[in-house]
Short mmCIF file of the C-alpha atoms (twelve columns), coordinates in Angstrom:
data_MODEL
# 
_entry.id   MODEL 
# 
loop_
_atom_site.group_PDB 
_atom_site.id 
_atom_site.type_symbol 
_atom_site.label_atom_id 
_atom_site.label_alt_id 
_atom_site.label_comp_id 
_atom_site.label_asym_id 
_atom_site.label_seq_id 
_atom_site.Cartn_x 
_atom_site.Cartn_y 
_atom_site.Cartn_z 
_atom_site.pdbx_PDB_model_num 
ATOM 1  C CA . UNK A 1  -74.224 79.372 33.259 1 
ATOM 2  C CA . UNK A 2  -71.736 79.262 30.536 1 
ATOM 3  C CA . UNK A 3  -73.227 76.399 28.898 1 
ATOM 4  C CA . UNK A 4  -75.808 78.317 29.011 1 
ATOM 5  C CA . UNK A 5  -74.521 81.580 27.577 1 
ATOM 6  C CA . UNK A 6  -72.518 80.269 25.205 1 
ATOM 7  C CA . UNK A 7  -76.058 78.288 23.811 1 
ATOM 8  C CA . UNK A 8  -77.969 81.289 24.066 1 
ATOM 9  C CA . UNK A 9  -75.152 83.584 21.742 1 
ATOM 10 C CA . UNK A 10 -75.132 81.531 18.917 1 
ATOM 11 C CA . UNK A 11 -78.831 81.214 18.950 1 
ATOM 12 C CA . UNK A 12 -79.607 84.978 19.167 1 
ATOM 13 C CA . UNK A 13 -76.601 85.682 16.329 1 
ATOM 14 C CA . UNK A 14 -78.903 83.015 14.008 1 
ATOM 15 C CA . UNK A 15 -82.054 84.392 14.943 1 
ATOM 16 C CA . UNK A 16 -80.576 88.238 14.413 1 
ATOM 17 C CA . UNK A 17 -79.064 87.367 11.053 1 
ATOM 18 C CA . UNK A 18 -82.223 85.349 10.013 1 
ATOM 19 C CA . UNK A 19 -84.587 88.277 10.650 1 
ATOM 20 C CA . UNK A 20 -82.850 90.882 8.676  1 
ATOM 21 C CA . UNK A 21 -83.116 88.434 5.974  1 
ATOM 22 C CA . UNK A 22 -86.686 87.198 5.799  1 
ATOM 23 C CA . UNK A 23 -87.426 91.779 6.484  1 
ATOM 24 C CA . UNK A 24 -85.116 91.774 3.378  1 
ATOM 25 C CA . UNK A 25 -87.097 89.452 1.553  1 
ATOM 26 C CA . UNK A 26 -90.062 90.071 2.398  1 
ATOM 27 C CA . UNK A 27 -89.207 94.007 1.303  1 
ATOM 28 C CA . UNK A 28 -88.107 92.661 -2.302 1 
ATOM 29 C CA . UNK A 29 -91.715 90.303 -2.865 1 
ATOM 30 C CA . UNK A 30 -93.614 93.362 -1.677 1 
ATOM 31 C CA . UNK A 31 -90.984 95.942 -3.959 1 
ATOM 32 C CA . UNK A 32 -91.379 93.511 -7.087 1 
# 
């Protein structure tokens, strides 16, 4: 379980911080 956990927190802290930024992207292409 805490392999597991501490597996699954980086992952979700990548995936969060990589979804703001492809929105924030995306925003600027479609802005531009």
């Amino acid at each position: 379980l805490s392999s597991r956990g501490k597996r699954k927190q980086p992952t979700g802290i990548e995936y969060m911080a990589a979804k703001p930024e492809r929105q924030e992207k995306k925003g600027d292409f479609c802005r531009r």
